[in-house]
C-alpha positions, 0 to 999 in steps of 0.5 A: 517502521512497518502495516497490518489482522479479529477473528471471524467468530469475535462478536459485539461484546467479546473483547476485540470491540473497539474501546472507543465511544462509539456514536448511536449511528454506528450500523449493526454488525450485520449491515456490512460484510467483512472488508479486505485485508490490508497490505504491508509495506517495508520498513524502507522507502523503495519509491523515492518521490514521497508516494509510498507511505504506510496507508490504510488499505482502501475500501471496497471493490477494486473494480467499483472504483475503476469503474467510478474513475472511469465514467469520470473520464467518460463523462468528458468524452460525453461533453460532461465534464465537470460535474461531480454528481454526474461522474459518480452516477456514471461510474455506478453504471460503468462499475456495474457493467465492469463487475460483471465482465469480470465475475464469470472470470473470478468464479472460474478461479476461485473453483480453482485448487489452490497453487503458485507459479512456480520459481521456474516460471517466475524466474528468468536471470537473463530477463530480470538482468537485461530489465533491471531499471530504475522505476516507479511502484506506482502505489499511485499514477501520477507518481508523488514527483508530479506533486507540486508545491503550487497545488490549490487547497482548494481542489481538496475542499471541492473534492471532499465536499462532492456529494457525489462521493457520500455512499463511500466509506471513509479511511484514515491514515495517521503517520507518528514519525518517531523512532527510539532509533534509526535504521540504517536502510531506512528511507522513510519519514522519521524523526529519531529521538529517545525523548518521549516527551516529543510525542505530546505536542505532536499529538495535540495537533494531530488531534486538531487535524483530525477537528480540521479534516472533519469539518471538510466532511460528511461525517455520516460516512463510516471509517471502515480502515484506519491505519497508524503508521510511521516511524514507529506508532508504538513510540506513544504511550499506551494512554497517548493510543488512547487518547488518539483512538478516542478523539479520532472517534469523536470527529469520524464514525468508526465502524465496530472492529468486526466490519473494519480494517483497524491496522498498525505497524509494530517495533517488535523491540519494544512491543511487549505482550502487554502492549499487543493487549492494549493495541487489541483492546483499542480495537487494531486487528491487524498487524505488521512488523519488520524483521528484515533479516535474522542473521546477527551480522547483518542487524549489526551492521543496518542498527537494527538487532531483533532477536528471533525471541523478541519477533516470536513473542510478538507473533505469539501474542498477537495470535493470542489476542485474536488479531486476524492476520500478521504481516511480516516485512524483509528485504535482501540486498542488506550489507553481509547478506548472501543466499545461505545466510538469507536462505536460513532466515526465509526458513525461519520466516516460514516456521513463524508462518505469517499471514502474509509476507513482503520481501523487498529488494533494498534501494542504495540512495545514500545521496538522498538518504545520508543514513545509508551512508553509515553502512560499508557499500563493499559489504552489499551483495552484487546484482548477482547475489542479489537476483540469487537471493530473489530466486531463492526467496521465490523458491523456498516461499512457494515450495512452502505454500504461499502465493506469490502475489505480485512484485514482492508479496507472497500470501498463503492460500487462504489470505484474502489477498490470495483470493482477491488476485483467483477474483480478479479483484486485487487492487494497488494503493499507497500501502501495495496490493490490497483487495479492495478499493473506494474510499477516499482516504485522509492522510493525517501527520507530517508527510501524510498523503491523501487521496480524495476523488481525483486529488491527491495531496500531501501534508508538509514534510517538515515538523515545523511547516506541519505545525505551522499550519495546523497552529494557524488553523489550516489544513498542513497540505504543502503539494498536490495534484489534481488528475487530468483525464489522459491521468485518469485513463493511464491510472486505470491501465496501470492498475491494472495491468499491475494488479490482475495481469491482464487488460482488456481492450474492449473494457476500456473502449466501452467505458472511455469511448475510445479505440484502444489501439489507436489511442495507444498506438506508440505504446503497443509498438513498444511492447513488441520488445517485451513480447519477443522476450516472452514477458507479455502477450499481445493481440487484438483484444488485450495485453496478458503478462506472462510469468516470465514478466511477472517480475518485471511488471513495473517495466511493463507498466511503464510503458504506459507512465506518459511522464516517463516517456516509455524509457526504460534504459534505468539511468532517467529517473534515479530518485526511483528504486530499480525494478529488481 
């Protein structure tokens, strides 16, 4: 399991059109200018409360939907709270004003060269050891542990009916949980089976979500991202995609390939070349896979062997079917891995020169997840080995051109995650980082989460509580929480102080009616130890992350998660991954 790319010259009628009935309606090619790319995500679970799953990448930019998040907390200063119609026309003027702010700062860094931080500045042993703590990713705030099985339905229905939310695009995330087999590191939602057969009755039902998740729409709203993830999407037959692309199309509009994100998450080990035809005939122009590691020893002992051929014939093809951008997932801290052995397998990554590139520190959590149990925990790498393997990682990805993100994402220069992060307009979602935002996304399948308004709502977990519902003509929601204002202001801090670095208080005073300092008096005085170990910078008019806290923006973020209480002692919350 693995997310992510149509080349800029492909036009209506060249082959990368999606082969999908398409509805009169659909816009010209000219209506839209290209959308973001997409982020990927690890073959691996990091964030343990069900919030990470393999999303499509919303839409739009990031600051329009701070904007729209925060005029719907403005509204309540206002006394207005609760009209949906009135939040949005507030967000529309607030987002505006937002943009602007923030557009004299984008130009500046866009004129910019093209350069990194380099490994120096990014890497401070004593710091990263010191704050190694248990925490969120926060692709979402709140994270999925406030979800509760006593969520209301009914706050979804409400949510998707908003008039208010009409003028914004739509994205689909469809999670297929299937692997041929399992890997040993993984802690996602999957069911191994060698059986094909199974994909059949899963995906009738899907088919009937998708009836289901329509009629809770406007369907005049375009699709602008859709995403299949998983497990492993390419479990289904080349007919099954088909079949699914197609029904998906007669319940949503689908905007044509060149205006839309169309991403899957590809086993390599069983992609052939033909199968990346099919994927782009169906319309998918990005791409991503897992690699993990390359060294033979260590693919043995994770379950996962992938031969260096079988990953360059995959990169080749894609490239030669005209997918836009590839995306390469690794992660270090696997068993029998050290720096030489994973320095060779960054080197043979670069040679490969993915668009993109994801590396993960690997979770241990065999009590939660049994499977880990199958790997030797002594052949794991110590905290050292580890934070030298980062450090090298760090080094050789910079020295080799790419970009270093945030968190565990590097990009090259001129990827539009890259360019989003010089704009000041990068944002963060369920899949990671991601250049734009705005849309409100359906999760379809077994576990799927889905984000609409301020509502996030997840499927159930289970095969047969999912088939349950949908068999009884429901929706499969099973949890979910509907955010409250003091959610809605700590979401946008978060975001932002993860995404750009960097928060003005001045900006949130205007937009929420508040004085910063006062309102977030306790949290300030807390960052006083982060300031006096130079991870950030504290002053009257915001907070500015420091390359040495780069690594460690999680902790910087946490300071603000009202549901951690500011603890950043790693022992409260073991159901998260550590921060390094």
């Amino acid at each position: 399991m693995d997310s992510d790319g149509c080349k800029p010259e492909q036009q209506a009628g060249l082959r990368g059109s999606p082969k999908i009935p398409q509805r009169r309606s659909t816009p010209s090619w000219t209506q839209r200018t290209p959308a973001g790319l997409p982020s990927g995500m690890p073959g691996i679970a990091l964030e343990i409360d069900g919030a990470i799953q393999h999303a499509p990448q919303l839409s739009r930019h990031a600051w329009a939907e701070f904007g729209r998040r925060a005029a719907d907390i403005g509204s309540y200063w206002l006394g207005k709270w609760g009209n949906p119609a009135l939040c949005h026309r507030a967000a529309a003027a607030f987002g505006a004003a937002l943009s602007r702010k923030n557009q004299g700062n984008g130009s500046a860094r866009l004129k910019a060269p093209f350069s990194s931080l380099s490994a120096m500045s990014l890497f401070r042993p004593d710091l990263l050891t010191k704050y190694d703590a248990a925490g969120p990713r926060y692709t979402s705030y709140p994270t999925a542990l406030q979800f509760t099985d006593t969520f209301d339905p009914a706050h979804y229905h409400r949510a998707a009916a908003d008039p208010g939310a009409a003028s914004a695009d739509l994205s689909l995330y469809f999670h297929i949980p299937f692997c041929d087999t399992v890997c040993f590191y993984c802690g996602c939602n999957k069911i191994a089976t060698k059986n094909r057969a199974h994909a059949r009755p899963y995906l009738d039902r899907l088919k009937r979500e998708l009836v289901l998740q329509a009629a809770c729409f406007d369907t005049t709203r375009p699709v602008s991202q859709l995403h299949w993830g998983g497990g492993t999407p390419t479990f289904l037959s080349h007919d099954e995609m088909a079949e699914l692309m197609a029904a998906t199309a007669e319940s949503f509009r689908l905007l044509p390939d060149a205006r839309a994100e169309y991403s899957i998450e590809v086993d390599p080990r069983e992609a052939s070349a033909e199968t990346i035809g099919v994927l782009r005939d169906l319309g998918f122009n990005r791409l991503s896979f897992g690699v993990q590691d390359f060294d033979l020893r260590v693919q043995q002992a994770i379950n996962r062997v992938q031969p260096l051929e079988t990953t360059q014939m995959v990169m080749s093809a894609a490239r030669a079917e005209g997918f836009k951008s590839v995306s390469v997932d690794l992660i270090y801290g696997l068993p029998h891995q050290n720096v030489e052995s994973f320095s060779r397998t960054l080197d043979t990554i670069i040679t490969l020169a993915p668009d993109r590139l994801s590396v993960f520190g690997y979770a241990h959590m065999p009590s939660i997840f049994k499977m880990q149990r199958q790997m030797d925990e002594a052949t794991l790498p110590s905290p050292a080995v580890r934070l030298a393997i980062l450090e090298r990682v760090i080094e050789k990805l910079t020295d080799a051109g790419y970009v270093y993100i945030g968190m565990d994402h590097f990009a090259l220069p001129h990827d539009e995650l890259a360019v989003a992060q010089r704009a000041g307009t990068l944002h963060r979602n369920f899949q990671g980082y991601s250049t734009q935002a705005d849309c409100d996304l359906i999760g379809l399948g077994v576990s799927s989460i889905g984000k609409v308004g301020d509502v996030y709502a997840q499927n159930a977990k289970d095969m047969a509580g999912y088939a349950a519902a949908i068999d009884r003509g429901e929706l499969a929601i099973a949890r979910g929480v509907q955010l409250s204002t003091d959610d809605r202001l700590r979401r946008d801090i978060i975001t932002e102080i993860m995404c750009q670095f960097s928060l003005r208080f001045d900006a949130f005073e205007a937009a929420y009616g508040i004085r910063f300092e006062a309102a977030f008096a306790s949290e300030l005085e807390r960052l006083k130890s982060l300031e006096a170990d130079g991870l950030v910078k504290v002053n009257h008019d915001g907070i500015d992350v420091l390359p040495a806290g780069r690594l460690l923006v999680r902790n910087v973020a946490m300071i603000f998660d009202r549901y951690l209480g500011g603890n950043l002692a790693g022992n409260a919350k073991p159901r998260f991954s550590r921060t390094i």
